[in-house]
matplotlib code that plots the C-alpha trace (Angstrom):
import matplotlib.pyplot as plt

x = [122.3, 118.4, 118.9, 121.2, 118.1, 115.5, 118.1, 118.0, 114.6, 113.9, 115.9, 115.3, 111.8, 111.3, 113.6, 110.9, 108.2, 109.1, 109.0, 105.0, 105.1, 107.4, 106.0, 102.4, 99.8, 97.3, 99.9, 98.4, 99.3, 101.7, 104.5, 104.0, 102.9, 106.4, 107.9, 105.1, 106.3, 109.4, 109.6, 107.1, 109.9, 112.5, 111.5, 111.7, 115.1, 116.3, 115.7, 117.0, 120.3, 120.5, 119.8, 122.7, 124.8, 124.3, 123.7, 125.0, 123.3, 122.7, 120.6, 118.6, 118.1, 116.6, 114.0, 113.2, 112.3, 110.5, 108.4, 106.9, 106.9, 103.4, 104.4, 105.5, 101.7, 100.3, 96.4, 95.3, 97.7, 96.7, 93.0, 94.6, 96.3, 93.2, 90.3, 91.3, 91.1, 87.9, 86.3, 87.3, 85.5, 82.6, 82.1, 83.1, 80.1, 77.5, 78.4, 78.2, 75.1, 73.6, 74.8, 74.1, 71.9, 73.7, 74.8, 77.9, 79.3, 78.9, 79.2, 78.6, 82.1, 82.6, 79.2, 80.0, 83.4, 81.7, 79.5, 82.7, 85.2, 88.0, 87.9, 87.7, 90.8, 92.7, 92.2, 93.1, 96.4, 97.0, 96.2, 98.9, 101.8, 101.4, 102.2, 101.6, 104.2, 107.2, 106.9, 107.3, 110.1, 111.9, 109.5, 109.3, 111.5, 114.3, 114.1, 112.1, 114.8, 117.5, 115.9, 114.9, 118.4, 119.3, 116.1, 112.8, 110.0, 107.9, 110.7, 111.8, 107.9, 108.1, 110.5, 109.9, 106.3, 107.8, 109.9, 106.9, 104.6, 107.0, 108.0, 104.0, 104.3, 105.2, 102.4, 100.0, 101.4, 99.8, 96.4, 94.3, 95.6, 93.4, 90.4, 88.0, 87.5, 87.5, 90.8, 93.8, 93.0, 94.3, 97.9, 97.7, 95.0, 97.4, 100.3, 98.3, 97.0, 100.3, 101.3, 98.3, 99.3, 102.9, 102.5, 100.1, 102.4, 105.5, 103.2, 102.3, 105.8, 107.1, 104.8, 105.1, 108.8, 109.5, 107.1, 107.5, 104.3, 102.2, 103.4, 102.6, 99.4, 97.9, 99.3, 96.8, 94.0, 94.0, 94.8, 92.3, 89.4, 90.3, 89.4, 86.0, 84.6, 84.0, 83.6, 81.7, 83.1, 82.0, 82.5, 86.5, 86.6, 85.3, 87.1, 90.4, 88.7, 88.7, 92.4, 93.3, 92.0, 93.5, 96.9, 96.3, 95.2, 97.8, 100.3, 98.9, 99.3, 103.1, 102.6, 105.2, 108.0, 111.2, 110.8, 112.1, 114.5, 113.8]
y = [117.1, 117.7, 120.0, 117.5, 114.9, 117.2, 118.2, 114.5, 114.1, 116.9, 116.1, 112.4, 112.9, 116.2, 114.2, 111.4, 113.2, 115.7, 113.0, 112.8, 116.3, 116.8, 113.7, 114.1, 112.0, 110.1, 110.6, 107.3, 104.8, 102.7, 104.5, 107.6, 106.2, 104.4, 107.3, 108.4, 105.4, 105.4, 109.1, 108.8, 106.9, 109.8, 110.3, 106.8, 106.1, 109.6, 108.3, 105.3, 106.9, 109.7, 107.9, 105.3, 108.0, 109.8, 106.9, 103.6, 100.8, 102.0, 104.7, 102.2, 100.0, 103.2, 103.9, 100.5, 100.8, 103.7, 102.6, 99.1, 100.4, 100.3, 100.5, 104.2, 105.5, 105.8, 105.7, 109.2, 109.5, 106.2, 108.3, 111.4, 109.3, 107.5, 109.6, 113.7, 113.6, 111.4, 113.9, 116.8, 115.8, 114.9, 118.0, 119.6, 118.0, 118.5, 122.4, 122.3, 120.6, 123.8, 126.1, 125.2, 123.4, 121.3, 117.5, 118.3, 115.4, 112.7, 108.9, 106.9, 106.0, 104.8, 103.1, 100.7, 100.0, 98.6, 97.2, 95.0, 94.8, 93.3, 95.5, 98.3, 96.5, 96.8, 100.6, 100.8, 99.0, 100.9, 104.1, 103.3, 101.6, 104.5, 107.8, 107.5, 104.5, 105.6, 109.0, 108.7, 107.1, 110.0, 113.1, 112.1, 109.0, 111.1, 115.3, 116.0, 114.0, 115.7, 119.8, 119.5, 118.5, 122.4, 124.5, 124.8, 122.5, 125.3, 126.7, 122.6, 122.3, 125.3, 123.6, 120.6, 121.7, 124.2, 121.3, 118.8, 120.8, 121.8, 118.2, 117.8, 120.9, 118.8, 116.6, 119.9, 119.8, 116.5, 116.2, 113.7, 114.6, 115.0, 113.6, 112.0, 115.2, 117.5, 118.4, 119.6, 122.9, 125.7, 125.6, 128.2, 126.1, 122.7, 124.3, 125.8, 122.0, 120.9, 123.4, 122.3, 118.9, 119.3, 121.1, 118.3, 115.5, 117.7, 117.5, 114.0, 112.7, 114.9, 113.0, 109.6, 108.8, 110.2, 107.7, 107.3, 104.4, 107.0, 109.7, 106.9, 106.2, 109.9, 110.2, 107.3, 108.5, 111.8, 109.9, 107.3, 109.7, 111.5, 108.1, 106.8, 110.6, 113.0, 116.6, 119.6, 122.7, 124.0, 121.0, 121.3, 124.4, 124.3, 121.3, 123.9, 126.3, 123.4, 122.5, 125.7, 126.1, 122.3, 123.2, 127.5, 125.2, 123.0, 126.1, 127.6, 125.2, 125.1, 121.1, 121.5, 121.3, 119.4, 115.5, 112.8, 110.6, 107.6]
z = [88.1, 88.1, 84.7, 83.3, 83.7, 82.2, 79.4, 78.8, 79.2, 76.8, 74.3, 74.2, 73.8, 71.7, 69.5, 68.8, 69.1, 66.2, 63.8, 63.7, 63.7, 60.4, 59.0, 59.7, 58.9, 61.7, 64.8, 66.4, 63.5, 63.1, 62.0, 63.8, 66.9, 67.5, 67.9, 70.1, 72.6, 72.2, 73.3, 76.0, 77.8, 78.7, 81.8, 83.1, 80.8, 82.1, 86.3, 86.1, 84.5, 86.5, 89.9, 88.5, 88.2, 91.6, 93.4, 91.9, 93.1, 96.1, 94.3, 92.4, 95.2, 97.0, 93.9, 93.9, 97.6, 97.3, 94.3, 96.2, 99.5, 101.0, 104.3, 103.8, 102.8, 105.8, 106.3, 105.8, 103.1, 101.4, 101.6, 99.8, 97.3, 96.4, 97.3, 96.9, 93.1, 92.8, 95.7, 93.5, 90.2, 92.4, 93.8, 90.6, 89.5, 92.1, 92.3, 88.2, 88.5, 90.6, 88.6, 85.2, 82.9, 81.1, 82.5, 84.8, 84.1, 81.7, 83.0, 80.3, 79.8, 83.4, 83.3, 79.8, 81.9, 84.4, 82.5, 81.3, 84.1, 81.9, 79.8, 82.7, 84.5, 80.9, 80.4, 84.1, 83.1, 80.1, 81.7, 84.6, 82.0, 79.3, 81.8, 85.8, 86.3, 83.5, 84.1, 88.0, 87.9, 87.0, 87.7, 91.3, 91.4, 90.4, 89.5, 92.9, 95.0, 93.2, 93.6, 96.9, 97.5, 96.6, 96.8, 99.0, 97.9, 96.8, 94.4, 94.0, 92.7, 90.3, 88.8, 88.2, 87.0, 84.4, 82.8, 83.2, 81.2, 79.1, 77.9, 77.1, 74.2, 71.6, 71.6, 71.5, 67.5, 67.0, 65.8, 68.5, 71.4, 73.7, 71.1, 73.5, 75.2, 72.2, 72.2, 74.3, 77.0, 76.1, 76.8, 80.2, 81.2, 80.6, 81.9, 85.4, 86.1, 85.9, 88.5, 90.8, 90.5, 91.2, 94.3, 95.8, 94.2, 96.5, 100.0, 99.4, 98.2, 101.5, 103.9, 102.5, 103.2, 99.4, 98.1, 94.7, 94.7, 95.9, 93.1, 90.7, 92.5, 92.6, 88.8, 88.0, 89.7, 88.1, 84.0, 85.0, 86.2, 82.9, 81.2, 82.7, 83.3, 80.8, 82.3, 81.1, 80.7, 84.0, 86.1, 85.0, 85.6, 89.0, 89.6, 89.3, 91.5, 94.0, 93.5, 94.0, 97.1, 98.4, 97.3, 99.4, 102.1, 101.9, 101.5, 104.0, 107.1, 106.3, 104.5, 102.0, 104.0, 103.4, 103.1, 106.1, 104.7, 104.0]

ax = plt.figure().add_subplot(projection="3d")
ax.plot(x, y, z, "-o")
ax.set_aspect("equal")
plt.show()
């Protein structure tokens, strides 16, 4: 049933998105950006369908459970959710900041937010309504449940992360994605973070009672740090070096293991 959702996820969103892409034109005007929406929400249309359809009611009571339990993030992990990306990018930028010249990181954006905390809390919201919180629903809510149900969580993770990044390709075509930062990364780049990411998103969702609040969560911090921080080129790239090394350590001590029911 997990290809069957990412089949669906796929092919309801490749299908919206390629109208921009035939059409062209400014992507992110009205009409093209529409289609940009609409197609942004397979992967919550395709969890709540498929976890109907393996579960029933019971199924979406369960989601619902695990997407506003607190209770199941415990302490430390409520620490990793919120704090492991945001001490990544820091360090990122105090190693950059030894090693090269140029300003590690630029914090202009996150100082003018701050400057005006509405508008900080509304790109906060945005940030969180227009990927982290649709898109868990069925990456994590849904496709994680549904492969670790037949395969290891490492081969679960591969995956997953393999149809993640591959639902992202279309949007590559489209002129502005990526503009505040100069662009998309190159696509091994794009499709290696994705990797990263997945395999952390596997060892928290595993320790969290399959917490799909804390896949949302850890989603948003990564988008919103994205948003209100605007790395050079060598603070990112050390800032994958780091990640890398998490996720061996993380291999290493055995942490992706199978998930508790819950």
């Amino acid at each position: 049933m997990a290809f069957g959702y990412f089949a669906f996820v796929l092919g309801w969103s490749w299908s919206f998105w390629s109208v921009p892409v035939v059409l062209g034109g400014d992507p992110w005007a009205m009409p093209n950006v529409a289609f940009i929406y609409a197609g942004g929400a397979g992967p919550l249309l395709g969890g709540l369908v498929f976890t109907y359809a393996r579960g029933g009611r019971y199924g979406l009571r369960d989601l619902g459970a695990r997407l506003t339990g607190v209770r199941r993030i415990g302490t430390m992990w409520w620490l990793v959710v919120l704090g492991l990306i945001p001490l990544i990018e820091a360090a990122a930028a105090l190693i950059a900041g030894k090693v090269s010249a140029a300003p590690p990181m630029v914090f202009a954006p996150l100082l003018r937010n701050l400057a005006d905390p509405a508008a900080f809390l509304a790109l906060a919201g945005f940030t969180l309504l227009l990927g982290p919180l649709p898109e868990e629903i069925g990456w994590r809510g849904f496709a994680l449940d549904a492969l670790q149900a037949r395969f290891a969580p490492i081969l679960a993770s591969l995956i997953l992360a393999a149809g993640w990044g591959a639902w992202h390709a279309p949007l590559f075509l489209m002129d502005g994605y990526y503009a505040p930062f100069g662009g998309p990364p190159p696509p091994v780049q794009f499709a290696y973070d994705i990797l990263l990411t997945t395999l952390l998103m596997t060892w928290i969702f595993n320790h969290t009672g399959r917490s799909v609040l804390a896949a949302v969560l850890f989603h948003f911090m990564g988008n919103f740090s994205e948003e209100i921080v605007v790395p050079s080129d060598s603070g990112d790239m050390i800032a994958t070096i780091l990640t890398t090394l998490v996720v061996a350590v993380v291999m290493a001590s055995g942490g992706l293991r199978r998930p508790a029911l819950a």
